[in-house]
mmCIF file of the C-alpha atoms, coordinates in Angstrom:
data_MODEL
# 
_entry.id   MODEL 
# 
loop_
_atom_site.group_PDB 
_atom_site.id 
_atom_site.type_symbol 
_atom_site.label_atom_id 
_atom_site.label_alt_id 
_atom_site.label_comp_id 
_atom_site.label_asym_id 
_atom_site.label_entity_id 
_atom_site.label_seq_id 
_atom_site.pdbx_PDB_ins_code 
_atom_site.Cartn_x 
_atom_site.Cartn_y 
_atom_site.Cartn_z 
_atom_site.occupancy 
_atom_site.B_iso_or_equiv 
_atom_site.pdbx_formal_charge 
_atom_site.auth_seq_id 
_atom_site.auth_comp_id 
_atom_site.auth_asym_id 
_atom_site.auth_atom_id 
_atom_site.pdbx_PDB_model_num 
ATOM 1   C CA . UNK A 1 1   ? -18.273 8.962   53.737 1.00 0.00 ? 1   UNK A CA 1 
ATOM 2   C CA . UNK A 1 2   ? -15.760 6.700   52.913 1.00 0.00 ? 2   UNK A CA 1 
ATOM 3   C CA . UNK A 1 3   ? -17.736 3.811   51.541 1.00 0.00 ? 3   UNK A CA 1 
ATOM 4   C CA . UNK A 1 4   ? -19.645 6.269   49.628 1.00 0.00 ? 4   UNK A CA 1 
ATOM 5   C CA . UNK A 1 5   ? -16.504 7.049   47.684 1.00 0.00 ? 5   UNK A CA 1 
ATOM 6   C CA . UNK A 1 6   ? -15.865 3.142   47.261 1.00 0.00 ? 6   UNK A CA 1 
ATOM 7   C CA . UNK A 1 7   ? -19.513 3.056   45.661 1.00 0.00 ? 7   UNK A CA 1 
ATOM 8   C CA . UNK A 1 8   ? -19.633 6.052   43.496 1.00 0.00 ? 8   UNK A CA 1 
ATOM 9   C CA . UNK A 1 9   ? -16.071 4.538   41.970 1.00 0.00 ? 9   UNK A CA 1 
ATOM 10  C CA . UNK A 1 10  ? -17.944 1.735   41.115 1.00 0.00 ? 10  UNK A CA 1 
ATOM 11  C CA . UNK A 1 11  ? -20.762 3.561   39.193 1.00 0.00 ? 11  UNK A CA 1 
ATOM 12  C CA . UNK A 1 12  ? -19.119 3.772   35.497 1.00 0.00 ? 12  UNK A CA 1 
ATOM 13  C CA . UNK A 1 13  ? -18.034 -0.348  35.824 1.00 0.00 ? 13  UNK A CA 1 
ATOM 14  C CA . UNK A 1 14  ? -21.883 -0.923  37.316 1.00 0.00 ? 14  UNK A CA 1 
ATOM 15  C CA . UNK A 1 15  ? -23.086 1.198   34.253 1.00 0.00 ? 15  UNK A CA 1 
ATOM 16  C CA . UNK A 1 16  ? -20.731 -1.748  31.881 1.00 0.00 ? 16  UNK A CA 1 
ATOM 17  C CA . UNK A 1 17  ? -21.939 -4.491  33.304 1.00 0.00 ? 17  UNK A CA 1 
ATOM 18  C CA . UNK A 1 18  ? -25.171 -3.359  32.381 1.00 0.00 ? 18  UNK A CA 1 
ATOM 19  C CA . UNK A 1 19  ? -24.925 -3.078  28.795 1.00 0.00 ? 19  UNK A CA 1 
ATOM 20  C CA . UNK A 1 20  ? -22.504 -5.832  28.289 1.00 0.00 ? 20  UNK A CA 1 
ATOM 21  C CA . UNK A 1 21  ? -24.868 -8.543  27.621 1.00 0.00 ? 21  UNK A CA 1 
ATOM 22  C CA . UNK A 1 22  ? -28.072 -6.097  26.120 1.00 0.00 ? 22  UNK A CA 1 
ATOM 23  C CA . UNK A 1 23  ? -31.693 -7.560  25.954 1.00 0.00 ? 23  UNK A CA 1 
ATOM 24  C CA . UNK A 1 24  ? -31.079 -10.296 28.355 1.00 0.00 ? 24  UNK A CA 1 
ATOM 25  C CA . UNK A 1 25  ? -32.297 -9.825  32.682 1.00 0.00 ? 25  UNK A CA 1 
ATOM 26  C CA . UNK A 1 26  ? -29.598 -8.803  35.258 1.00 0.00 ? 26  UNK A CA 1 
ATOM 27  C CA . UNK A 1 27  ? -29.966 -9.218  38.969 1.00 0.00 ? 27  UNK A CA 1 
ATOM 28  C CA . UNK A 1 28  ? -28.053 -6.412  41.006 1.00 0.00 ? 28  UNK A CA 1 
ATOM 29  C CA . UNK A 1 29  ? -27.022 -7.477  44.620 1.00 0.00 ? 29  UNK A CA 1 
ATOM 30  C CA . UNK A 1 30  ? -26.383 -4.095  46.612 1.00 0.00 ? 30  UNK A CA 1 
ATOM 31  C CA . UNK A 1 31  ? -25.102 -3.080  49.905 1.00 0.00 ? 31  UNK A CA 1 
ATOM 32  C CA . UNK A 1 32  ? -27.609 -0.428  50.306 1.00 0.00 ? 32  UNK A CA 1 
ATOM 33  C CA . UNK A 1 33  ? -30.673 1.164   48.736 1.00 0.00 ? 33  UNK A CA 1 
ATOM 34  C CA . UNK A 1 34  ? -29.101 3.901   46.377 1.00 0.00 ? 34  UNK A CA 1 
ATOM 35  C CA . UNK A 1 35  ? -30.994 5.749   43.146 1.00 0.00 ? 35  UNK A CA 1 
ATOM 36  C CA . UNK A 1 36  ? -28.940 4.890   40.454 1.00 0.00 ? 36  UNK A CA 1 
ATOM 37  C CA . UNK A 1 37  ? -30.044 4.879   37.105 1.00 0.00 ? 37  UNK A CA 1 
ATOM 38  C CA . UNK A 1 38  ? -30.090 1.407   35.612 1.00 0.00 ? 38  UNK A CA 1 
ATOM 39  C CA . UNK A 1 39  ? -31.524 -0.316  32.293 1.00 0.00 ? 39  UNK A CA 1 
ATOM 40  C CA . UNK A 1 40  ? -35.455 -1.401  33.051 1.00 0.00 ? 40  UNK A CA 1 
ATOM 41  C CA . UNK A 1 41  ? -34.801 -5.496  32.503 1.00 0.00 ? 41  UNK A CA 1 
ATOM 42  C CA . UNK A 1 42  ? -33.267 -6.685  35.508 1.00 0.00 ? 42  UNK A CA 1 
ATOM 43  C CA . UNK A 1 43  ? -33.920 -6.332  39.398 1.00 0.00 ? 43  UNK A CA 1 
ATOM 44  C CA . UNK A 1 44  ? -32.066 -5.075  41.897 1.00 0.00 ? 44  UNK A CA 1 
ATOM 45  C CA . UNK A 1 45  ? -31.991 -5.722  45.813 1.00 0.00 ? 45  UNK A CA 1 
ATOM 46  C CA . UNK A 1 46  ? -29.958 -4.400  48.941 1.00 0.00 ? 46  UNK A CA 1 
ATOM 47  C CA . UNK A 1 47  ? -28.828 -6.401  51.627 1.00 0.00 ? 47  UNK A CA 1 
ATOM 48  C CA . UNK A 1 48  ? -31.076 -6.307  55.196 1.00 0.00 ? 48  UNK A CA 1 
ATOM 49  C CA . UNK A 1 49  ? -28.662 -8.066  57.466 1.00 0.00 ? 49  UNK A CA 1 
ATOM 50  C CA . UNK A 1 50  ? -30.718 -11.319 56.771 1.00 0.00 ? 50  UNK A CA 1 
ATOM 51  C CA . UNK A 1 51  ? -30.988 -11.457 53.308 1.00 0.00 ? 51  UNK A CA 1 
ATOM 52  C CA . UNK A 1 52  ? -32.607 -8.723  50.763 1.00 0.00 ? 52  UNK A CA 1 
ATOM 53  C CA . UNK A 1 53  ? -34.652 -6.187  50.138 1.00 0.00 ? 53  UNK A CA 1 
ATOM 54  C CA . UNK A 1 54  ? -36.501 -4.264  47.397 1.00 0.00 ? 54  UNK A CA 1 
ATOM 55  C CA . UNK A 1 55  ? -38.460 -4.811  43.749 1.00 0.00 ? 55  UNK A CA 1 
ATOM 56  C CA . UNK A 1 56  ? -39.061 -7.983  46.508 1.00 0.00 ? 56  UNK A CA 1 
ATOM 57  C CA . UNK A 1 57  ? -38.189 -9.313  50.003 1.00 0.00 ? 57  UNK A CA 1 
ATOM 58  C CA . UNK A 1 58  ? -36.382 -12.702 50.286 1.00 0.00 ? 58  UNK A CA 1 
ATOM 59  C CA . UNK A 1 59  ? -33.394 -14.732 51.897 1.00 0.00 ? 59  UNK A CA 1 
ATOM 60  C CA . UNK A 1 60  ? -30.132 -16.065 50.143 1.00 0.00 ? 60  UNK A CA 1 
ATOM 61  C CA . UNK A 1 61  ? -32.441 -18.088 48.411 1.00 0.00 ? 61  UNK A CA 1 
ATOM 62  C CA . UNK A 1 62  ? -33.269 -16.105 45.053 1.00 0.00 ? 62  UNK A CA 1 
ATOM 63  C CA . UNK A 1 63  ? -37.069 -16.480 43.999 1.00 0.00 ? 63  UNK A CA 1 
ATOM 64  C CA . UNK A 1 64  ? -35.848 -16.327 40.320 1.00 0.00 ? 64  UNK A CA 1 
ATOM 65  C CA . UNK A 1 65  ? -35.570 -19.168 37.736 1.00 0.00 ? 65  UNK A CA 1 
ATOM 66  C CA . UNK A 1 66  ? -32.987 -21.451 37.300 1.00 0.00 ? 66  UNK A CA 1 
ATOM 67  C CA . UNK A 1 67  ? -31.014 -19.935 34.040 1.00 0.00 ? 67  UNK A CA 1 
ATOM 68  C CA . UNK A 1 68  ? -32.979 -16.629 33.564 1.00 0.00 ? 68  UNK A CA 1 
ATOM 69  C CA . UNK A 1 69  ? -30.530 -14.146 34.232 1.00 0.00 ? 69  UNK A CA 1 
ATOM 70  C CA . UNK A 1 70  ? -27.353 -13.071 31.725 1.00 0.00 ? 70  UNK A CA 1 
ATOM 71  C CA . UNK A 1 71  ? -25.818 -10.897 34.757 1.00 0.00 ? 71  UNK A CA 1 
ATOM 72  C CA . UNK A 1 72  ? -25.245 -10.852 38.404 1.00 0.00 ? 72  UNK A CA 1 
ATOM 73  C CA . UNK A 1 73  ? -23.757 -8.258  40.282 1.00 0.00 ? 73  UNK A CA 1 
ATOM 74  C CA . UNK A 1 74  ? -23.011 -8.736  43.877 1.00 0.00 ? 74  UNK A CA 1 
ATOM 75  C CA . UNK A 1 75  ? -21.636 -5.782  45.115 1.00 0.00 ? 75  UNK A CA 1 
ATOM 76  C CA . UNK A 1 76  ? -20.142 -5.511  48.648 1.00 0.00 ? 76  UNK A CA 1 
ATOM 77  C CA . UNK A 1 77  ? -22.842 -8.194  49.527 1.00 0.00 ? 77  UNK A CA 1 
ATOM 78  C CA . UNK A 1 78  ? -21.216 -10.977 50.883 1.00 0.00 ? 78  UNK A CA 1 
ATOM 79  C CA . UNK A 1 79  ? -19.077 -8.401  53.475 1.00 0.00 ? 79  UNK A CA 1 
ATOM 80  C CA . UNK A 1 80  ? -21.724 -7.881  55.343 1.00 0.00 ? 80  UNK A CA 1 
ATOM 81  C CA . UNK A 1 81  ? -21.939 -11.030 56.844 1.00 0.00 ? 81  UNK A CA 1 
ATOM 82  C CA . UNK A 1 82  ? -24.483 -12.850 54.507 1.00 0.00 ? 82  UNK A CA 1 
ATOM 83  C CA . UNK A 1 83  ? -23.461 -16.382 53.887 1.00 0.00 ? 83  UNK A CA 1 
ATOM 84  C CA . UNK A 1 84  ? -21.638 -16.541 50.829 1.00 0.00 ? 84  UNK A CA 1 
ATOM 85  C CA . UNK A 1 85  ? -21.593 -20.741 50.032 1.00 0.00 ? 85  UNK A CA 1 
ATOM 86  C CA . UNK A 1 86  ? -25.433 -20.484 49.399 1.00 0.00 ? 86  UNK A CA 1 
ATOM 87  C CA . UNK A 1 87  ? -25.705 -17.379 47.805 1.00 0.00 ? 87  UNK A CA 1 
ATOM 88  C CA . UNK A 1 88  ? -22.426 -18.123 45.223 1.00 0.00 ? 88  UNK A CA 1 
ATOM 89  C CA . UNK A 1 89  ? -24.725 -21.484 44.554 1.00 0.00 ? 89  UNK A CA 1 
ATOM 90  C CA . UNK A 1 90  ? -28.049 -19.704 44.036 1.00 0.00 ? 90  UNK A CA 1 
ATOM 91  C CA . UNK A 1 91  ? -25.983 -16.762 41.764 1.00 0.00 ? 91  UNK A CA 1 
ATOM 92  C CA . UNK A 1 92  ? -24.856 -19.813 39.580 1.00 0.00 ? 92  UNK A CA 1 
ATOM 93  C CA . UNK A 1 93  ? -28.273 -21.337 38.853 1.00 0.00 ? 93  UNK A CA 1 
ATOM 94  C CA . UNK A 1 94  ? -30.245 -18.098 38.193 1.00 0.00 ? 94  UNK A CA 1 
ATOM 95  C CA . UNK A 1 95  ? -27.096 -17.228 35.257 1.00 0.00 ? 95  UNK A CA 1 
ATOM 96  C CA . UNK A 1 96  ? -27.521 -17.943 31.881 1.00 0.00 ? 96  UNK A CA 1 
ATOM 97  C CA . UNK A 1 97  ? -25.038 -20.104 30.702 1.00 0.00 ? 97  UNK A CA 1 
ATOM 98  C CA . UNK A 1 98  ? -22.520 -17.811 29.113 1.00 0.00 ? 98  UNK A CA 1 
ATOM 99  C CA . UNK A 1 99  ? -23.632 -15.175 31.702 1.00 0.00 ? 99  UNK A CA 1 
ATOM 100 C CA . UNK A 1 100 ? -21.581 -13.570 33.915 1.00 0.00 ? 100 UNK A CA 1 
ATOM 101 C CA . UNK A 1 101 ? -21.278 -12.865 37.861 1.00 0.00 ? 101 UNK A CA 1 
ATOM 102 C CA . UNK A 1 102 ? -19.712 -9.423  39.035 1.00 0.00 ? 102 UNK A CA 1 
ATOM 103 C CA . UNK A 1 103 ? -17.932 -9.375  42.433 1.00 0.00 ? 103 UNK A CA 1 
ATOM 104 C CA . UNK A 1 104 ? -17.275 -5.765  43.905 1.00 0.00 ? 104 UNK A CA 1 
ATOM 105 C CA . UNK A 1 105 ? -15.687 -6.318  47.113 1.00 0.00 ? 105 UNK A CA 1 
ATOM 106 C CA . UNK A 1 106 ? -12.984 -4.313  49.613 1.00 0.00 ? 106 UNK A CA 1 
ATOM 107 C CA . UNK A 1 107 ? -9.388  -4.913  48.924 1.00 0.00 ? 107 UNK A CA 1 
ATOM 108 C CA . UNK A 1 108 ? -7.441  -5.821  52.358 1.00 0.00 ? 108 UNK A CA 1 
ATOM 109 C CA . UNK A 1 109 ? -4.186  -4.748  51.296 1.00 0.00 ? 109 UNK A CA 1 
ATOM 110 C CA . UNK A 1 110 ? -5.454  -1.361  50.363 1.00 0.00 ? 110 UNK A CA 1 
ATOM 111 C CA . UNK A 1 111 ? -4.326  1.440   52.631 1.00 0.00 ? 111 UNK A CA 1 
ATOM 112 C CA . UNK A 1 112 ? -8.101  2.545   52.783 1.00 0.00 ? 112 UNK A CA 1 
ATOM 113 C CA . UNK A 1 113 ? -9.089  -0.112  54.928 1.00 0.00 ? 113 UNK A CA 1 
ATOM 114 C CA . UNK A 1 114 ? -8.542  1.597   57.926 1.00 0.00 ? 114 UNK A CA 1 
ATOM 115 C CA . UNK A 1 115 ? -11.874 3.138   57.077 1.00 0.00 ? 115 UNK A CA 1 
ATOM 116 C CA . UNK A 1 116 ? -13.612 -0.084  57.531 1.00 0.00 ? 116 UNK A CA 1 
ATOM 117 C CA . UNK A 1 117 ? -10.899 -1.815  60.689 1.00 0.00 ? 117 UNK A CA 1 
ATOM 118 C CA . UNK A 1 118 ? -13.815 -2.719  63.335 1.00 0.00 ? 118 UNK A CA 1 
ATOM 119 C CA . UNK A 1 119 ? -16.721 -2.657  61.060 1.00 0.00 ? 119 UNK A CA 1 
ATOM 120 C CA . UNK A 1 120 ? -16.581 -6.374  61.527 1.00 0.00 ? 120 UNK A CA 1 
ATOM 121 C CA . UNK A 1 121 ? -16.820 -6.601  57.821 1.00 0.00 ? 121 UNK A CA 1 
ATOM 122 C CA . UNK A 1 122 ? -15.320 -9.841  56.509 1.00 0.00 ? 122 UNK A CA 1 
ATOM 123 C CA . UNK A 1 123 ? -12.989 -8.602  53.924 1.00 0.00 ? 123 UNK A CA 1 
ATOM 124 C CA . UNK A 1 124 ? -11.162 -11.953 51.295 1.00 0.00 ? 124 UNK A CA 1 
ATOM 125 C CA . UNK A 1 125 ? -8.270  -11.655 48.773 1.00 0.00 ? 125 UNK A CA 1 
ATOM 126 C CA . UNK A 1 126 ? -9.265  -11.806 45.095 1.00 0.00 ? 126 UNK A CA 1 
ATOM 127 C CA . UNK A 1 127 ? -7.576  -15.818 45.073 1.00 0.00 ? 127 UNK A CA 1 
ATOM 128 C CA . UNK A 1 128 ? -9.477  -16.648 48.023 1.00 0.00 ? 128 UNK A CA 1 
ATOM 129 C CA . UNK A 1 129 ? -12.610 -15.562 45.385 1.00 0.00 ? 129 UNK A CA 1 
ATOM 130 C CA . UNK A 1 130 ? -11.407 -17.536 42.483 1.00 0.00 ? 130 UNK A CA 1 
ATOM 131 C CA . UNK A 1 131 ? -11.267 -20.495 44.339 1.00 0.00 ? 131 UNK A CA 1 
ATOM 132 C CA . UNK A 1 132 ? -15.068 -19.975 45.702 1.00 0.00 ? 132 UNK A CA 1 
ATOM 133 C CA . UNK A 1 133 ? -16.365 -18.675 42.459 1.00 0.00 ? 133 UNK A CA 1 
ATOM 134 C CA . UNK A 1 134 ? -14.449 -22.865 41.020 1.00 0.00 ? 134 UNK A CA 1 
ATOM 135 C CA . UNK A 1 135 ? -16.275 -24.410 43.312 1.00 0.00 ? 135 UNK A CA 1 
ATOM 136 C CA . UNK A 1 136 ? -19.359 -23.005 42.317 1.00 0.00 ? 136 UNK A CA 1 
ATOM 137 C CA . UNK A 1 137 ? -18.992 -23.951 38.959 1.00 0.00 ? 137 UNK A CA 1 
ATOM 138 C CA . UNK A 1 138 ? -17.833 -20.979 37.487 1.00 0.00 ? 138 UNK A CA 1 
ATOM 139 C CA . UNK A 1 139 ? -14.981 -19.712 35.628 1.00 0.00 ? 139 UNK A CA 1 
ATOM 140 C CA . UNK A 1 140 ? -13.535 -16.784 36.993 1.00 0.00 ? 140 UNK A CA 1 
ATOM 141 C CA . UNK A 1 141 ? -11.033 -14.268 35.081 1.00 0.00 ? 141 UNK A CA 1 
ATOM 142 C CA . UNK A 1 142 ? -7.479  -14.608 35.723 1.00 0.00 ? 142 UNK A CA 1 
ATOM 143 C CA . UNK A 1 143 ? -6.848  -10.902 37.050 1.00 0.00 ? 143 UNK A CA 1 
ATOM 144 C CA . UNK A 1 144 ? -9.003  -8.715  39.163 1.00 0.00 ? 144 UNK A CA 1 
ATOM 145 C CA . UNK A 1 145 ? -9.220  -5.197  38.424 1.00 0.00 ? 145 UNK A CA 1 
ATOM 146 C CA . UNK A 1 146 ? -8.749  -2.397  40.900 1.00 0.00 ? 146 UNK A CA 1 
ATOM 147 C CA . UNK A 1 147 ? -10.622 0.187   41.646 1.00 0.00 ? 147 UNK A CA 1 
ATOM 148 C CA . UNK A 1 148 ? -11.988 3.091   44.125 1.00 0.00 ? 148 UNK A CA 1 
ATOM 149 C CA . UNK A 1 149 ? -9.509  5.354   46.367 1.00 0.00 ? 149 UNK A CA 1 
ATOM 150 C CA . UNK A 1 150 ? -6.308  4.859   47.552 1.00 0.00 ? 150 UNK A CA 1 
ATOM 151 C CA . UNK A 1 151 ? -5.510  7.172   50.347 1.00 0.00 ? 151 UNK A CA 1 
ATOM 152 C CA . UNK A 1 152 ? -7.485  9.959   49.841 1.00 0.00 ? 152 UNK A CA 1 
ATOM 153 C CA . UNK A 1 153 ? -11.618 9.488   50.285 1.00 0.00 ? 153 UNK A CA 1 
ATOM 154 C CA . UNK A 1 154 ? -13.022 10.576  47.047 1.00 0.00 ? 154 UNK A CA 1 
ATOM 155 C CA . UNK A 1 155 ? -14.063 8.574   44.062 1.00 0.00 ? 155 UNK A CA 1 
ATOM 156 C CA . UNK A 1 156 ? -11.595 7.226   41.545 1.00 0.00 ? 156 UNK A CA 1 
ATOM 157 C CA . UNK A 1 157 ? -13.838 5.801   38.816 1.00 0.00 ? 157 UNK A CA 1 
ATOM 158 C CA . UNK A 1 158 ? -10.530 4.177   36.060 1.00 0.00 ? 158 UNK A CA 1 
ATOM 159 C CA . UNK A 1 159 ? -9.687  0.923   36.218 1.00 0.00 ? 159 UNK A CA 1 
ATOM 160 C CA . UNK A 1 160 ? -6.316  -0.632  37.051 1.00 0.00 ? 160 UNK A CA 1 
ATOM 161 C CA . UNK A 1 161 ? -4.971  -4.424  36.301 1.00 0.00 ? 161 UNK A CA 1 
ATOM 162 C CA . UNK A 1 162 ? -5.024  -6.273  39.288 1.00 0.00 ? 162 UNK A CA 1 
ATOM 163 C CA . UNK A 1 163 ? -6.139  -5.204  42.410 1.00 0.00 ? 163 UNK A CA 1 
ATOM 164 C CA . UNK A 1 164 ? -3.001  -2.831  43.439 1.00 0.00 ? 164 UNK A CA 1 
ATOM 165 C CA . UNK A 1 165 ? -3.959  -0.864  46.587 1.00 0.00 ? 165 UNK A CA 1 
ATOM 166 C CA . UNK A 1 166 ? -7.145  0.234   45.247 1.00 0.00 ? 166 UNK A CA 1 
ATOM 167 C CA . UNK A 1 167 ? -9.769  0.323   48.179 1.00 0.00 ? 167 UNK A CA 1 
ATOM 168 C CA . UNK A 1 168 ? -11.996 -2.291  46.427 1.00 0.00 ? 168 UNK A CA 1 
ATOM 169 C CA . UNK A 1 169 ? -11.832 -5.211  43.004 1.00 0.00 ? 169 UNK A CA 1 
ATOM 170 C CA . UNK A 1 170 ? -13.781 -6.203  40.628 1.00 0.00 ? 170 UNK A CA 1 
ATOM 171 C CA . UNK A 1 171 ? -13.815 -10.068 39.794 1.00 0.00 ? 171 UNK A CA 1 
ATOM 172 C CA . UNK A 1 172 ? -16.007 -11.338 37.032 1.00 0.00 ? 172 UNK A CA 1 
ATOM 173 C CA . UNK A 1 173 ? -16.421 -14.976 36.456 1.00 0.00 ? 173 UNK A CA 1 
ATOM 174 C CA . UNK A 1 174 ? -18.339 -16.419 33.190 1.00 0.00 ? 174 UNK A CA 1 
ATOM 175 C CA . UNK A 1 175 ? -20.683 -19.874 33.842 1.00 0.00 ? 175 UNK A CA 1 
ATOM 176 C CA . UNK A 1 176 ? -19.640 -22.354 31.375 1.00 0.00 ? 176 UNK A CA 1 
ATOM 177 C CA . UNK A 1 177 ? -21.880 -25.456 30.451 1.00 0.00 ? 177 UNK A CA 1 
ATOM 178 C CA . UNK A 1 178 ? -19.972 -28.449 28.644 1.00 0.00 ? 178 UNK A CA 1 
ATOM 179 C CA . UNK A 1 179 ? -22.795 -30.051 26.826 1.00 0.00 ? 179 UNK A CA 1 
ATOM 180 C CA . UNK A 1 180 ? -24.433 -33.602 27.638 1.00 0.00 ? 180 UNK A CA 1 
ATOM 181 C CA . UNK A 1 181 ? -23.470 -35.357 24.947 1.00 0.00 ? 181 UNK A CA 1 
ATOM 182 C CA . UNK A 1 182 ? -19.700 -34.789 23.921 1.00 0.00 ? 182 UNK A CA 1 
ATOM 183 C CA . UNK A 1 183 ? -18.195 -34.198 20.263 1.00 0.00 ? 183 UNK A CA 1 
ATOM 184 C CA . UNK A 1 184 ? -16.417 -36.480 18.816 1.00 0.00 ? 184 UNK A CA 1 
ATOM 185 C CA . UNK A 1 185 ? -13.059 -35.692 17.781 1.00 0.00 ? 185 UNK A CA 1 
ATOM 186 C CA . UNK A 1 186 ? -12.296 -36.159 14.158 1.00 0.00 ? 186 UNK A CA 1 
ATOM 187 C CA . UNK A 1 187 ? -9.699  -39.014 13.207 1.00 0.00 ? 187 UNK A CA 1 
ATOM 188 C CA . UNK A 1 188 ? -6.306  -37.490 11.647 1.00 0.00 ? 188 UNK A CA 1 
ATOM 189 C CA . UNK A 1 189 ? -5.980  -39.573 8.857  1.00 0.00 ? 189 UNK A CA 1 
ATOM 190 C CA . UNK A 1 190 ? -2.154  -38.535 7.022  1.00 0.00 ? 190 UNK A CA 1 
ATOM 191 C CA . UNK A 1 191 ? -2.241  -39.227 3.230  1.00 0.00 ? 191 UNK A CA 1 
ATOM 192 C CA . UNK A 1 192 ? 0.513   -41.044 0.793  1.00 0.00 ? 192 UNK A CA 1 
ATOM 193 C CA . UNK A 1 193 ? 2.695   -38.580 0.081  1.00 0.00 ? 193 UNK A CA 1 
ATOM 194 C CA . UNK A 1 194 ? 6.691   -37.162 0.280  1.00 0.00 ? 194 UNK A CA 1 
ATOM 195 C CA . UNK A 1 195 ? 8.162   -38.610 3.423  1.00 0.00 ? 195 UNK A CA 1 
ATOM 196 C CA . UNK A 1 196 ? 9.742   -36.217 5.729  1.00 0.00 ? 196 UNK A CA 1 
ATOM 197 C CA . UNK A 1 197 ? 13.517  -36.770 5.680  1.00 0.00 ? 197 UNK A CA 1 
# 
């Protein structure tokens, strides 16, 4: 009951991430198998316990191809207990550079996470993110955004700035690609003319 109102907060910043990048794949990383209507050009899996489930059935490794995908969502994935180093890596190579990776996960200073106390769900600070999402090559926003219930268990669908006591936070990170070759920087040449004093 509880996490249900966590995921039907969710539904209106799912429904975003959708349509933020139009025309190009997304991959959707869920906690559960839920109907939920979603744009035709992208897959979506649920977590199994040992990896995922779905449109097809595979481990942390993602049968996808390197740089085909303009958005990933992983949604209350990596609480579960699925191994987050491998899947951040494989969430990295299947984006598009320019593409961006959605992290939903539960807030621990939230009052509402006595809901979840003994679930054995492995619940991490939005910095603790950052710093995973860096390592991984990708450049994550500066602010998480709150969202979900506070006290009370029914949906709360607006967002707030920074994660607050919301039940759950939204992190998106962008993957940026410096090119091969770099660009030259132009010389500043300073003409002849009337001298400063």
């Amino acid at each position: 009951m509880a996490g249900q109102a966590v995921l039907e907060s969710e539904v209106p910043t799912l429904q975003h991430a959708f349509s933020e990048r139009p025309g190009l794949p997304w991959l959707w990383l869920s906690p559960e198998p839920r109907e939920t209507v979603t744009p035709n050009a992208g897959v979506r899996l649920h977590s199994d316990g040992q990896g995922f489930s779905g449109a097809l059935r595979c481990s942390t490794t993602l049968p996808l191809a390197s740089e085909a995908v303009g958005t990933v969502i992983l949604q209350h994935v990596v609480e579960g207990g699925l191994p987050w180093p491998g899947l951040l890596e494989e969430c990295a190579r299947v984006l598009l550079p320019g593409g961006r990776l959605w992290v939903f996960a539960l807030n621990p200073l939230s009052p509402f996470r006595r809901h979840w106390f003994g679930t054995g769900a492995q619940v991490i600070e939005p910095i603790t993110w950052r710093g995973r999402l860096r390592a991984h090559g990708l450049q994550p926003e500066p602010v998480s955004q709150g969202l979900g219930p506070r006290w009370r268990i029914a949906p709360v669908s607006d967002l707030q700035i920074g994660a607050g006591v919301r039940a759950a936070y939204l992190l998106r990170a962008e993957k940026r690609v410096l090119p091969l070759t770099p660009i030259r920087q132009r010389a500043v040449r300073w003409a002849p003319g009337v001298s400063a004093t």
